[in-house]
Structures are given as structure tokens and as C-alpha cells.
C-alpha positions as CSV (number, residue, x, y, z in Angstrom):
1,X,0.0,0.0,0.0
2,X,3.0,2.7,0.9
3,X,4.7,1.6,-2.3
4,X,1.1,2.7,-4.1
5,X,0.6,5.6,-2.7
6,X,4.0,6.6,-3.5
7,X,4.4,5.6,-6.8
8,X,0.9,7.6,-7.2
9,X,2.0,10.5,-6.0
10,X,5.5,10.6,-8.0
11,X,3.4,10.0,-11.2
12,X,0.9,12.7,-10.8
13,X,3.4,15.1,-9.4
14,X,5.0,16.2,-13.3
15,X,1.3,16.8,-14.7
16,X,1.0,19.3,-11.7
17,X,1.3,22.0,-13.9
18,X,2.1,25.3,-12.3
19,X,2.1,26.9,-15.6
20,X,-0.1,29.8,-15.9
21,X,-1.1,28.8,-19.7
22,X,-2.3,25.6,-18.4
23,X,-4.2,26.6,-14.9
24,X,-6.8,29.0,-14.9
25,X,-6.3,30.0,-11.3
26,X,-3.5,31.1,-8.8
27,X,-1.5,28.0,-7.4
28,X,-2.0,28.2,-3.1
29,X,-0.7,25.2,-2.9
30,X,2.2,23.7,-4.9
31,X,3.2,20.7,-2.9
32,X,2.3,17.9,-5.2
33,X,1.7,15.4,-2.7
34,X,-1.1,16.9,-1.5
35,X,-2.5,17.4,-4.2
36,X,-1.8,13.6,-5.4
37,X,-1.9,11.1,-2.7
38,X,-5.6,9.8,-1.9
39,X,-7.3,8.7,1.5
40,X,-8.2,5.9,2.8
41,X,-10.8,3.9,4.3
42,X,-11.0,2.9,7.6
43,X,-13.2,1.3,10.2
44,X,-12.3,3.3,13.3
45,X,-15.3,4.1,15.5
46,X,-14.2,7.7,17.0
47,X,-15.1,7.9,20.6
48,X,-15.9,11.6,21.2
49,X,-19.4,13.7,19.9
50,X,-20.2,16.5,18.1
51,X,-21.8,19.9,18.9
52,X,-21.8,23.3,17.9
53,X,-19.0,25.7,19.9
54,X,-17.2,28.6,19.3
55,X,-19.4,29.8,16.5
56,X,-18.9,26.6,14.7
57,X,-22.0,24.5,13.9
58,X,-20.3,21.2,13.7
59,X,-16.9,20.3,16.7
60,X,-16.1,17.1,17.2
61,X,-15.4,16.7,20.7
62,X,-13.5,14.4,23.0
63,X,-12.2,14.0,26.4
64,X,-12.3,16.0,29.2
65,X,-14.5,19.1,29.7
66,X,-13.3,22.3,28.5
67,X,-13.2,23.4,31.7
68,X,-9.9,21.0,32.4
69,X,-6.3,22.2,32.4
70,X,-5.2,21.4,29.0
71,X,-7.3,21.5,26.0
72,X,-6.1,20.9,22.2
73,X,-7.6,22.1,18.9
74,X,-7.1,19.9,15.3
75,X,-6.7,21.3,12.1
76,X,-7.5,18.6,9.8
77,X,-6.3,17.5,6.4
78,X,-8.7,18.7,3.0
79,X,-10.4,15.5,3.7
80,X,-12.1,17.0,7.1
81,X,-13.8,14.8,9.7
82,X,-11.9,11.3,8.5
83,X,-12.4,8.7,11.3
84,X,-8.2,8.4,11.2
85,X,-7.7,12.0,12.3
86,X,-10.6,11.5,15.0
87,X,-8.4,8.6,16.1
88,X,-5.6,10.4,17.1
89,X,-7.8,12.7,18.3
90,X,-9.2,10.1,20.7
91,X,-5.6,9.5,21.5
92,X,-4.4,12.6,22.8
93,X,-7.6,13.3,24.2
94,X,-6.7,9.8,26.3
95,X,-3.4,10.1,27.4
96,X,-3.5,13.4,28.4
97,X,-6.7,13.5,29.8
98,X,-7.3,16.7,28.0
99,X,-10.3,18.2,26.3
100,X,-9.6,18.1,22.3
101,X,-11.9,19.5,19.7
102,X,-11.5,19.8,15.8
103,X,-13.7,22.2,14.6
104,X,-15.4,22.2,11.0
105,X,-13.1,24.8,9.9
106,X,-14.3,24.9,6.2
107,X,-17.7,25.9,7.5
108,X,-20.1,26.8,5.4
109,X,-18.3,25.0,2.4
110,X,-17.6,21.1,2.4
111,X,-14.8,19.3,2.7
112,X,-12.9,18.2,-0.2
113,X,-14.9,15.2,-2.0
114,X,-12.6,11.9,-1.6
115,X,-14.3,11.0,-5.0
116,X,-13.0,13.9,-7.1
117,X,-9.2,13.1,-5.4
118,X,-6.8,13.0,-7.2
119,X,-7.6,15.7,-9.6
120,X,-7.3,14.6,-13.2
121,X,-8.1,17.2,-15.3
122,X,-6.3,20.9,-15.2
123,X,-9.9,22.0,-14.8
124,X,-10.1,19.5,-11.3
125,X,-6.7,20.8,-10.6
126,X,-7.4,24.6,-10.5
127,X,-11.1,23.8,-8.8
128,X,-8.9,22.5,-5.9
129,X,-6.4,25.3,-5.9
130,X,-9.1,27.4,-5.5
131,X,-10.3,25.2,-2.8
132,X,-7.1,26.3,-1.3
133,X,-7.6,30.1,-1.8
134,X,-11.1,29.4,-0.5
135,X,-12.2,27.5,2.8
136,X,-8.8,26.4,3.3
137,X,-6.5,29.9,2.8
138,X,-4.3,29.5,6.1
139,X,-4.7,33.2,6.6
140,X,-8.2,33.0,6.9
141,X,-8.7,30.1,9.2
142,X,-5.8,31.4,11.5
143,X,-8.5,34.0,12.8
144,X,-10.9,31.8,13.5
145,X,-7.9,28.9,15.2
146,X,-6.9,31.9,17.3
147,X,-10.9,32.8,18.1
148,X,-11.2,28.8,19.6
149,X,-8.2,29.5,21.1
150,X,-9.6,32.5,23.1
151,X,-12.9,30.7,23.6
152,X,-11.4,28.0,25.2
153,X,-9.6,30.0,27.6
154,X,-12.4,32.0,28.6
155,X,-14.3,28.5,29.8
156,X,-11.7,27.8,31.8
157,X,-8.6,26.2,29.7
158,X,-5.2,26.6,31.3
159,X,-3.7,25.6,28.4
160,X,-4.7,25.9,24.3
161,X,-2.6,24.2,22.0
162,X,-3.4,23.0,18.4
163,X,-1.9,20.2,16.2
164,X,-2.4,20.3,12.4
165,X,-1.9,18.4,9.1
166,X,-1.3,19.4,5.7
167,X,-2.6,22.6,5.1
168,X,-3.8,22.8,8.7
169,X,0.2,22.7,9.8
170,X,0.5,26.4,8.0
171,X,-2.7,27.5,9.8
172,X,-1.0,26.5,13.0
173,X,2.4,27.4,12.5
174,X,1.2,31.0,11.2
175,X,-1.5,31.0,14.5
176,X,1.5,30.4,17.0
177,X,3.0,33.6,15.3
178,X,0.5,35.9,15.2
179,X,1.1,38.9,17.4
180,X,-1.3,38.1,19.9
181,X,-1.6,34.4,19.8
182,X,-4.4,32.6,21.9
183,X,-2.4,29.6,21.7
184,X,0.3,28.1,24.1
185,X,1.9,25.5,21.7
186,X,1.2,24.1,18.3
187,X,2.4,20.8,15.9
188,X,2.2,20.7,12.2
189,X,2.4,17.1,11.0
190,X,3.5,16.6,7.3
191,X,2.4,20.7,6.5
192,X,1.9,21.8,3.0
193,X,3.2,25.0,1.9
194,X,6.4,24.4,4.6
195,X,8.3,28.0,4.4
196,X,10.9,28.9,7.0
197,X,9.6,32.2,6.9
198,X,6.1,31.5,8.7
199,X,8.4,31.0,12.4
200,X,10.7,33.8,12.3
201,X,7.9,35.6,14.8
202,X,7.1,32.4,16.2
203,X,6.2,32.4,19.8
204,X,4.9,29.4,21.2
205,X,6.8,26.1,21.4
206,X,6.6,24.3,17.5
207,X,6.5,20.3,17.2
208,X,7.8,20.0,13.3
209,X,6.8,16.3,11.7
210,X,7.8,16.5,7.9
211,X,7.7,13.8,5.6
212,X,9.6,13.0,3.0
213,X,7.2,15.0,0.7
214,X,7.8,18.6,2.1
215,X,11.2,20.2,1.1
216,X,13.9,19.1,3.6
217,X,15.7,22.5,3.3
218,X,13.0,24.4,4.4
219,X,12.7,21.9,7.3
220,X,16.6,22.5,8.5
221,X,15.7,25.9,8.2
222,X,12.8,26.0,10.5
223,X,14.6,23.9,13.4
224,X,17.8,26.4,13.2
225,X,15.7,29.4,13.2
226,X,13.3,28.0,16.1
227,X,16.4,26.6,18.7
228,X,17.7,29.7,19.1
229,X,13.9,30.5,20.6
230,X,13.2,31.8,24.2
231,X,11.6,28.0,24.5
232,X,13.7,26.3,22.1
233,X,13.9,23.5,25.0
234,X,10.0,22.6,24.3
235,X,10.6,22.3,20.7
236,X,10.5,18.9,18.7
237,X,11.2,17.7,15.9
238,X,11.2,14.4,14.2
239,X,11.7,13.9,10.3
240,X,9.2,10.6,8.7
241,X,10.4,8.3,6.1
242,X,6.3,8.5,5.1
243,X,4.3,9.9,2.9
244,X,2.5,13.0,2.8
245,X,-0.6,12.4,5.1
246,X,0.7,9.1,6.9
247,X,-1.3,10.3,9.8
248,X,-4.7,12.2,9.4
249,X,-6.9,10.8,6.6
250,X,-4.3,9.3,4.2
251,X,-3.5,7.0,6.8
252,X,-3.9,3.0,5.8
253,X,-3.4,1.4,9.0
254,X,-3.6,-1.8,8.2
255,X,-0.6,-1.3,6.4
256,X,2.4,-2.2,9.7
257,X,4.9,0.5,8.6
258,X,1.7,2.8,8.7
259,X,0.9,2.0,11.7
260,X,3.8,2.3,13.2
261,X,4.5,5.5,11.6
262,X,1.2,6.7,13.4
263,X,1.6,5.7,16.9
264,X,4.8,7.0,16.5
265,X,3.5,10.5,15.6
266,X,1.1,10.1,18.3
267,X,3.4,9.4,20.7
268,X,5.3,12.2,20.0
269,X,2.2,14.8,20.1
270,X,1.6,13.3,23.5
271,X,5.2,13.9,25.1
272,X,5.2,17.3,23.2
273,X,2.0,18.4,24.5
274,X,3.2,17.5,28.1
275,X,5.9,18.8,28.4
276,X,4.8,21.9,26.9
277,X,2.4,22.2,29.8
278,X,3.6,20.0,32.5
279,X,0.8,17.7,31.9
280,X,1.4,14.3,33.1
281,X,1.1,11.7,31.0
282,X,-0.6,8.6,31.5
């Protein structure tokens, strides 16, 4: 299955044209990957609920009340509410008895249709790069990421941090930057549109998870800039010989090395998020 997806992704990734002759819109996006590699089914049953919070008409929710110490905020993948990304969700949510939510953050607009992925066409191609101008432009969706933030604060959270993949890994490095961030901490797990530049104002303690689809230099780039950080002890960082999406809704876990991949990542969110806050984990 890894082999697949990868071999997909490398033979889509030359007919991505970024030519302007051949797209009719801007490119937002230009890692291939994402724009290639396909999710995948899974049986998971997620644990948690869903409810409206925050101005959002659709959360899912798990673990502890808001009201707790430490509470954590997902930014999923294009593929929104995938019963993978709810997983690790449940996870966190689990061992460190914190409240976590993920949020509908494409609200009013869908979720990116797994059954027009890959795009095929250029016409598909520039319908989802306006899909990435659109509901998911990072600049946009940091507002509202930092408005949960301040929400959750204001019911009693100690502690806001957010984790997100793909495109949502720009939306929280970019949140944990802004001037007056809500949040205390953020992750970004294989990120899309990686740029060294989104952390040079960072301010909040950065968990980095690349794969080997996001550009490696811009990766050495960010950990440099980000240890010589006031918390540069709270940082982490851990480069995945994966895929692009090996763990939010891309994720095959029947597949071992994919499932090892993910608890990894999991694990490593957990001990992040602890440390970050002096939760103890459990």
C-alpha cells in the first residue's frame, strides 16, 4: 500500500502543472503530494461527539471538559472529519486527559470530496487550488484557530494548543505567530506550503513532523531558526520516512509501517503536549 501511494504521488506530481497557460487560477498550494496522494478507508469508531461551539455548527469533541487544564484544537487535512484524524484525536484526548476538539473549519463550504481526489483534469486541478484560496486559505482560518483558542480560555482552559496536518500545519504554525496568539503550543504534521519564513515571529513552542514529501531544506531551516527560541527547549522535531498524510486521513493502517509511523507521531504529540504544559502523561 505505501509503495502505491507513493508511486501515485510521483506520477501525478509532473502533470501538476504550475504553468499559468495551463491553470486557470493562482496556485496556493504547490506541494504535489497533497495534491496527489488519496485517502483511505477505515473502520475506526471515534469515541468523542459532536456539537456546535465557538461559532462553529459542527466540533467534534472528546475527552475531558473544556473546563480542564489542557485542552487541544485539530486542524485537519482537506479531507475533514476522516475517522483516522478523529483517532488520534481520541488519542491525545486519552493520554493526556485533555479536552480536544477539531472544529469544521471549512464551515459553510464542504470538505474536499474523496471521490473527485486525485484531480485529473487541469480543470479539477485549478477547482482545488481554488479550494485552497477558499475554505482552506491559512490566513483565513488562522482568525478563527486563534478565536477557539480565546474561547477555550475563557471556559476555563489553562492551556490551548493546536496540532495540524497538511494545510492545517501552515494554519498553526502562522496562528502560534501571530502577534497576539491565543495559543500556548502548536504541531504541524506533514504541512503543506512548509516556508521557514512562517516562524521567524514564532512564539509558542513548534512540534515539526515533515515527511519526505515537504522540502527538507525548508525543514533545516525552520529547526535552526526556532532553537535559538526563548523556549527552544520545548521544541520537537522528528523527520518521517512516510508519505504526505501518513497520519490524518491518508493513513492505511492496516498497512504495519503505517501503523507504526502513526503511533509513533502520536506518541510524540503526546510527550510534546506535556511537556509543553507540564501535563502528566498517563
Amino acid at each position: 500500500m505505501f509503495a502505491r501511494l507513493r508511486a501515485i504521488a510521483h506520477h501525478l506530481a509532473p502533470s501538476y502543472s504550475l504553468a499559468p497557460a495551463r491553470m486557470s487560477t493562482v496556485v496556493h498550494n504547490d506541494s504535489a503530494a497533497c495534491c496527489s496522494i488519496p485517502p483511505v478507508k477505515s473502520d475506526y469508531t471515534p469515541k468523542g461527539s459532536f456539537k456546535s461551539y465557538a461559532g462553529f455548527n459542527k466540533v467534534y469533541v472528546t475527552g475531558q471538559p473544556a473546563s480542564g487544564n489542557l485542552a487541544l484544537i485539530c486542524v485537519y487535512d482537506i479531507f475533514g472529519f476522516k475517522p483516522q484524524t478523529q483517532q488520534g484525536a481520541d488519542i491525545l484526548a486519552d493520554k493526556l486527559n485533555a479536552h480536544v476538539i477539531m472544529p469544521d473549519f471549512f464551515e459553510p463550504a464542504d470538505a474536499w470530496p474523496v471521490d473527485q481526489f486525485p484531480p485529473q483534469t487541469d480543470e479539477e486541478k485549478a477547482k482545488l487550488q481554488q479550494f485552497f484560496g477558499g475554505p482552506a486559505n491559512p490566513p483565513n482560518n488562522v482568525a478563527k484557530l486563534l478565536k477557539v483558542g480565546e474561547t477555550l480560555k475563557q471556559d476555563g482552559a489553562t492551556f490551548v494548543g493546536a496540532f495540524g496536518f497538511c494545510w492545517g500545519g501552515k494554519v498553526t504554525i502562522l496562528a502560534g505567530s501571530a502577534p497576539s496568539t491565543t495559543l500556548d503550543a502548536v504541531t504541524a504534521t506533514h504541512p503543506a506550503m512548509l516556508s521557514s519564513a512562517d516562524v521567524t515571529e514564532l512564539k509558542v513552542p513548534l512540534g515539526l513532523y515533515p515527511s519526505q514529501d515537504e522540502p527538507q531544506d525548508e525543514y533545516k531551516k525552520i529547526v535552526e531558526i526556532i532553537s535559538k527560541k526563548p523556549f527552544a527547549d520545548k521544541n520537537d522535531d522528528k523527520f518521517y520516512d512516510s508519505f504526505h498524510g501518513f497520519a490524518a486521513a491518508r493513513a492505511d493502517l492496516t498497512d504495519p509501517k503505517q501503523q507504526k509511523d502513526f503511533q509513533d507521531l502520536y506518541a510524540r504529540l503526546v510527550a510534546f503536549f506535556g511537556k509543553a504544559s507540564g501535563t502528566h502523561v498517563h
